[in-house]
C-alpha positions in Angstrom: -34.4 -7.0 -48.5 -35.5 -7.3 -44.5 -33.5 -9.4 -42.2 -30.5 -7.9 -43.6 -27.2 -7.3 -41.6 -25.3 -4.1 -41.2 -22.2 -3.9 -42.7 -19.5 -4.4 -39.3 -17.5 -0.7 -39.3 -13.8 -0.7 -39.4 -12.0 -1.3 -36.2 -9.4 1.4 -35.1 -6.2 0.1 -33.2 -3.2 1.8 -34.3 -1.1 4.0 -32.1 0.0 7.0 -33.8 3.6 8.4 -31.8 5.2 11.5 -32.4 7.7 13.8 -30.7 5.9 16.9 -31.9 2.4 18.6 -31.2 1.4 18.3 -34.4 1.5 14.8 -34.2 -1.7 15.0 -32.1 -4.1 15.6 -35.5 -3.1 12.1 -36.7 -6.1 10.9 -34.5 -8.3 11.7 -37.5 -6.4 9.3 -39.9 -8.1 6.1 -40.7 -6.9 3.1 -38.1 -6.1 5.4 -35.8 -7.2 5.0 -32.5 -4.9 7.4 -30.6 -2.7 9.9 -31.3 0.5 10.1 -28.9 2.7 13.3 -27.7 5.9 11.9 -26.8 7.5 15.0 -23.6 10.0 15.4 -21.5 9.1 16.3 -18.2 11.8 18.8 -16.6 13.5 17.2 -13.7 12.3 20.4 -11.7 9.1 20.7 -12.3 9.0 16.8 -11.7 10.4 16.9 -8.0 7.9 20.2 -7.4 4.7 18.2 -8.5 5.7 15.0 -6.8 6.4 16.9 -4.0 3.6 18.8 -3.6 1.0 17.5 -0.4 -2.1 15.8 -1.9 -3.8 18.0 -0.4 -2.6 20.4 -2.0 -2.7 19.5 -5.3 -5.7 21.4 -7.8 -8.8 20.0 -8.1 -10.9 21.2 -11.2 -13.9 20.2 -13.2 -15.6 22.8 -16.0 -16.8 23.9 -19.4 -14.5 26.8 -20.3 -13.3 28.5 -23.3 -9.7 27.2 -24.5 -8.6 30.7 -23.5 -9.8 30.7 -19.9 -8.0 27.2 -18.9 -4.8 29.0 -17.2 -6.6 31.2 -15.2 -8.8 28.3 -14.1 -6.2 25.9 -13.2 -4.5 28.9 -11.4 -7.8 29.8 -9.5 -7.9 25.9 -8.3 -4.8 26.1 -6.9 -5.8 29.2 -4.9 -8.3 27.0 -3.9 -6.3 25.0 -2.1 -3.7 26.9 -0.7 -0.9 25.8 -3.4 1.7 28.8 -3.3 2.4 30.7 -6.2 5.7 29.8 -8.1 7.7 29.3 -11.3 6.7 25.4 -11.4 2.8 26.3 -10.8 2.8 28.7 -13.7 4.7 25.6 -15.5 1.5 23.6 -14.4 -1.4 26.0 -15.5 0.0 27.0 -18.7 0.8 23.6 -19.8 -3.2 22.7 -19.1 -3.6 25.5 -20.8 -1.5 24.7 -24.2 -2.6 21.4 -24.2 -6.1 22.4 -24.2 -5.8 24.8 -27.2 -3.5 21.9 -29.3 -6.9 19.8 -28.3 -9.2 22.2 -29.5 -7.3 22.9 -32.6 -7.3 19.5 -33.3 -10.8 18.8 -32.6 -11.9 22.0 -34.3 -14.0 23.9 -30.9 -13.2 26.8 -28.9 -14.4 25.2 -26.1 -13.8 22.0 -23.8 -14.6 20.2 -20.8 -11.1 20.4 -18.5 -10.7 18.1 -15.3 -8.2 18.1 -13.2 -8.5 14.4 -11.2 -6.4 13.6 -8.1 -6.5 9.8 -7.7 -5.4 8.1 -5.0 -7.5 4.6 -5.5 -8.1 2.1 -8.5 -10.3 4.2 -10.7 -11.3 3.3 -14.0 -9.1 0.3 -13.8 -10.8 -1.9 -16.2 -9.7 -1.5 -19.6 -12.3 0.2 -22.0 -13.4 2.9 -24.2 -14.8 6.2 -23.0 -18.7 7.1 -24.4 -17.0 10.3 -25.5 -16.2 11.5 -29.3 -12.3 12.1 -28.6 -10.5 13.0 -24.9 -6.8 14.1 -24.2 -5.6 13.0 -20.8 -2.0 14.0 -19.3 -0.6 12.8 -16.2 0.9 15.4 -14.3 2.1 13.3 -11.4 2.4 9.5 -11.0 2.0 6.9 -13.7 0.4 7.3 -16.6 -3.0 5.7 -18.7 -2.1 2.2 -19.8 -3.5 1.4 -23.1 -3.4 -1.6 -25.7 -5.4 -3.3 -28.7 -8.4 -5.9 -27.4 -8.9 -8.9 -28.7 -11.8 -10.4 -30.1 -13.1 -11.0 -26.6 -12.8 -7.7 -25.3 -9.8 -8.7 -23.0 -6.5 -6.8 -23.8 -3.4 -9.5 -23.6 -0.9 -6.8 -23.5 -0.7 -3.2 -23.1 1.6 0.0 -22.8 1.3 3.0 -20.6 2.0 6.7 -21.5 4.9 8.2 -19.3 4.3 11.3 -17.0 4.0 14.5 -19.3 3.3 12.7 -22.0 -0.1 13.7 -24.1 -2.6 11.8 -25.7 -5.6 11.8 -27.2 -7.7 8.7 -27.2 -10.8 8.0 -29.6 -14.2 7.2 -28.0 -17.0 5.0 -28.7 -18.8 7.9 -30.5 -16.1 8.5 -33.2 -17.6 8.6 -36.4 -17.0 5.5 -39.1 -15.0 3.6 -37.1 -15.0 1.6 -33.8 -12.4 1.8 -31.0 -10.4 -1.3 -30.9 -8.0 0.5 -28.7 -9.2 0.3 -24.9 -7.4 2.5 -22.0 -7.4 2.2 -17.7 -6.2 4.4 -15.0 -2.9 2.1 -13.7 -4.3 0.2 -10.3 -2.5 2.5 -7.6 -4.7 1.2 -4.6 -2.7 0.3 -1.6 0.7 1.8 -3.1 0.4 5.4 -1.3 0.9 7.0 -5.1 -0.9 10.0 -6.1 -1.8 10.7 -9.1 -3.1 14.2 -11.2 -4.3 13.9 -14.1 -5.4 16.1 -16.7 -8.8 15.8 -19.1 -10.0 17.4 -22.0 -13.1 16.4 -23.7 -15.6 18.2 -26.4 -18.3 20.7 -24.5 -20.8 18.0 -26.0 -19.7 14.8 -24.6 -21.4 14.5 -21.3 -19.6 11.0 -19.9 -18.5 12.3 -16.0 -16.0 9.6 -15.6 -12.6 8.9 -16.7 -13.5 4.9 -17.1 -16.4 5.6 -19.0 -18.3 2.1 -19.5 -16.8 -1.0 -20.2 -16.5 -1.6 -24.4 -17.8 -4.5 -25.9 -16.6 -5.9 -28.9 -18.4 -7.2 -31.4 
């Protein structure tokens, strides 16, 4: 039969929330659009990233093995002059567990890591990345707001992740479903916040931008 239409995919909204690691692998369960690592973020380690200079703060972008993440996130910081101490180490081997929970979860060896200062409204429009599957972390200042969209692609209401607190988001190339669940960077322009964030994608998925492009429903 020509003319015919294709079958619509199921739509993926669901918010899957755990206080354990583990948690994380529920992304793969059907309706799931994002799987949710509920942490505490010591009170130390808070007051030492907070107060760290923007300046100072790392800056990284590059494919590595899940292995090699703490002694990248450690070479940034030598990059910028950020002094060796107990809450740094707290910082680079955090980036570094996270990325192995995200590679066993995703099944690879290897990822994409970024470490984003932002100090303006990036990605501030709700939407889903062109990316298979991404964690993101927020080291300092608020965290990724997130929430279901409605037929019209606008989100009515939405939640944010606290500081520490891990996620990983389904993109719009996540097989047999679509992404009903759309995610922004929190509007921080004009506020004098700072904000680092972490992000781990899949060696494969090439999008270069948090936002990604804007999702359309259909």
């Amino acid at each position: 039969m020509t003319g015919a239409l294709r079958k619509p995919r199921p739509r993926a909204v669901w918010v899957a929330a755990s206080d354990h690691s583990e948690g994380l692998g529920r992304i793969h369960e059907p309706g799931v659009a994002a799987a949710l690592w509920r942490r505490q973020r010591d009170p130390g380690f808070a007051a030492w990233i907070e107060g760290v200079s923007p300046d100072k703060l790392p800056r990284l972008r590059a494919q590595m093995a899940v292995t090699e993440v703490e002694a990248a996130v450690h070479a940034a910081c030598d990059v910028t002059g950020l002094v060796l101490s107990q809450e740094r180490q707290t910082l680079a081997s955090d980036a570094a567990a996270l990325a192995r929970v995200f590679g066993a979860v995703m099944a690879t060896t290897r990822v994409q890591v970024r470490l984003d200062v932002i100090q303006t409204n990036a990605c501030h429009k709700f939407h889903c990345d062109r990316i298979t599957a991404r964690l993101l972390c927020a080291y300092r200042g608020h965290g990724t707001e997130y929430g279901p969209a409605a037929a019209d692609g606008i989100v009515p209401r939405h939640n944010a992740l606290a500081p520490f607190d891990a996620a990983i988001f389904r993109g719009t190339l996540w097989p047999g479903e679509d992404c009903g669940l759309l995610h922004r960077s929190p509007p921080i322009a004009g506020t004098g916040e700072t904000r680092l964030l972490l992000v781990v994608d899949l060696p494969e998925d090439e999008e270069d931008c948090d936002c990604g492009l804007p999702h359309l429903l259909s």
